[in-house]
Steps between C-alpha positions, in 0.01 A plus 500: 500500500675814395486808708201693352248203540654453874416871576173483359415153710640640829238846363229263500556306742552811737190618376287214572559496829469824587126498360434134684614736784285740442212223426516364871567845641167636389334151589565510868484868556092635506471735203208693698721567756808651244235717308366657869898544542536666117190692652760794632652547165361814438557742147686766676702210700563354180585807336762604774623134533590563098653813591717387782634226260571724232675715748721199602609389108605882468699450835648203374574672149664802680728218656544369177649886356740502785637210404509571157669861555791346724570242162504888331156417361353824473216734368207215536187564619329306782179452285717375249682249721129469630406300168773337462478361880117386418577337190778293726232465773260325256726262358588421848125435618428279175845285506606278781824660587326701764684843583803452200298402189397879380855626606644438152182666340564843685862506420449394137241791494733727652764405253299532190296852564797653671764398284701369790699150457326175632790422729474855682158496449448172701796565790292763624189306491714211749554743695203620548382141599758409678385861764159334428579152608708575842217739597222218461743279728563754762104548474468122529696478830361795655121358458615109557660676860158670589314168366696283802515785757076611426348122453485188584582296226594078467835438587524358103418857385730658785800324404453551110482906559819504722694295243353718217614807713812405559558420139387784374637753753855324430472524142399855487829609765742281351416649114461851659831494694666352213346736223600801726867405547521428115486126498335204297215320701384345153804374409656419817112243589619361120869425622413387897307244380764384248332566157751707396698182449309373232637544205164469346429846618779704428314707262242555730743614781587833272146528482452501853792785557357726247130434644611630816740772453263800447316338797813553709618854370131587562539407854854536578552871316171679435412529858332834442244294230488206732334703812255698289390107389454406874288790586311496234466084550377646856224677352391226296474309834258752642307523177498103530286585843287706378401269216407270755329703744254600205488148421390361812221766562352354178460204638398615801804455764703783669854343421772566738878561431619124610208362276570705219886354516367154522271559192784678260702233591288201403437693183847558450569132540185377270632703206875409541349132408519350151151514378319727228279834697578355871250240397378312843811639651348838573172372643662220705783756642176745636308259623815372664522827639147594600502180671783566700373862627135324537313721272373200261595355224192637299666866549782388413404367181282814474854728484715245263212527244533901540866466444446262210294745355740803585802271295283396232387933432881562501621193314224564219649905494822357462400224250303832299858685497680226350237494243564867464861470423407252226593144685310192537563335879675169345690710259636755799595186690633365223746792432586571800604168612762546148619761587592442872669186382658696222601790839619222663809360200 
């Protein structure tokens, strides 16, 4: 079986059970009692929900510039980068490489309406997502450490969110500390564990040192750039809250700040998973979640289907703007995957 028809079995297959997920979910859970939840979703809740979210992809976006000005990337709009960062978020949504998939899209966007080479293009897009990754981890810990100090949970769950903590709290301080003081983390994991002696893989070891290069300069030497992206990842944080607050008044719960965590980070987690729009994942990680604070699994269902809904508005924008600039989704995938392969020689 040759790679293509392996990818699109381990698509279907993904898919599948994600909607035999779904399938049980909804036959178990009362639908009378998630409509009387849906009950709070108001028009002007929905409206400033919408807002809010917006609000957060221009956030995200002005994060984005930053990082593109300290790679001397200048001159570009944030509602430009704005399209370009929707078209990435739908092919994201639609494929099953969760957070990554679209990241190729944006930067071949970038490269092609801003006349800027695919190689610069798409270091400042890693970095971005590398800022974007550590901060979901750091999130992660934070909410997993006010999950085991606010509930009582099985001593199964308890151990998996202390491992997962400390896994993710080391990762993000070891890369940190090593970006900072101008050092390999990428390339030093590929050595440790002793792939760099196969000689299989020699090709892909320069590939590995250029990857991470503008990561490290980013870190190590624009300090200046690399604050502004903190701060501005700090406002994304609060805007994060916010989305949620509105969210769970529409389905008719005052959410606190330790629930909020625990919700964003069961998200977080359902969407880092392999499968195609979060499906299952999303609805199994906030019932998961509403069960845990004890406000029902209905509600919880209630608020994944508002967030589907939320990602599926966006992803469709996205999808409209790729249309816009003249691509098909299989043939953007399809050229971008080239020519990051062709970056990558």
């Amino acid at each position: 079986m040759d790679k293509s028809a392996k990818r699109k079995l381990f698509v279907t297959l993904s898919v599948l059970i994600g909607l035999l997920a779904i399938a049980y979910i909804f036959s178990v859970i009362s639908l009378d009692d998630v409509y009387n939840a849906l009950k709070g979703a108001t028009f002007h809740l929905v409206i400033l929900f919408l807002l809010v979210q917006l609000l957060l992809f221009l956030t995200l976006t002005w994060r984005w510039q930053v990082v593109l000005e300290s790679q001397g990337i200048k001159n570009i709009s944030v509602f430009k980068l704005l399209s370009y960062r929707l078209a990435g978020y739908a092919i994201s949504f639609i494929t099953p490489a969760a957070k990554l998939g679209g990241e190729p899209v944006r930067a071949w966007l970038l490269s092609k309406k801003e006349y800027i080479p695919f190689r610069k293009a798409m270091s400042g897009v890693v970095i971005d997502k590398t800022i974007d990754l550590s901060a979901s981890a750091v999130f992660f810990v934070f909410g997993a450490l006010l999950v085991l100090i606010s509930y009582a949970i099985s001593p199964q769950i308890r151990q998996i969110l202390i491992i997962a903590a400390i896994i993710f709290l080391a990762i993000v301080i070891i890369f940190n500390y090593r970006m900072m003081r101008g050092k390999d983390f990428f390339y030093k994991l590929f050595t440790f564990t002793g792939l760099s002696k196969v000689k299989s893989l020699d090709g892909f070891k320069k590939k590995l040192i250029d990857f991470e290069g503008p990561i490290i300069k980013f870190y190590h030497k624009d300090k200046k750039h690399f604050f502004q992206t903190i701060i501005i990842s700090a406002m994304a944080w609060i805007l994060m809250f916010i989305e949620y607050s509105i969210l769970g008044d529409m389905v008719g719960v005052n959410l606190s700040l330790i629930e909020i965590f625990l919700i964003v980070s069961l998200v977080g987690v359902a969407i880092i998973l392999p499968v195609p729009m979060a499906l299952g994942t999303l609805e199994a990680g906030q019932i998961g979640a509403f069960g845990i604070i004890g406000l029902g699994a209905a509600t919880g269902l209630a608020l994944a289907i508002l967030v589907r809904i939320k990602d599926i508005v966006f992803a469709v924008t996205g999808l409209l703007i790729l249309g816009f600039h003249g691509l098909k989704i299989k043939d953007a995938v399809k050229k971008t995957e080239y020519l990051t392969s062709k970056n990558k020689k």
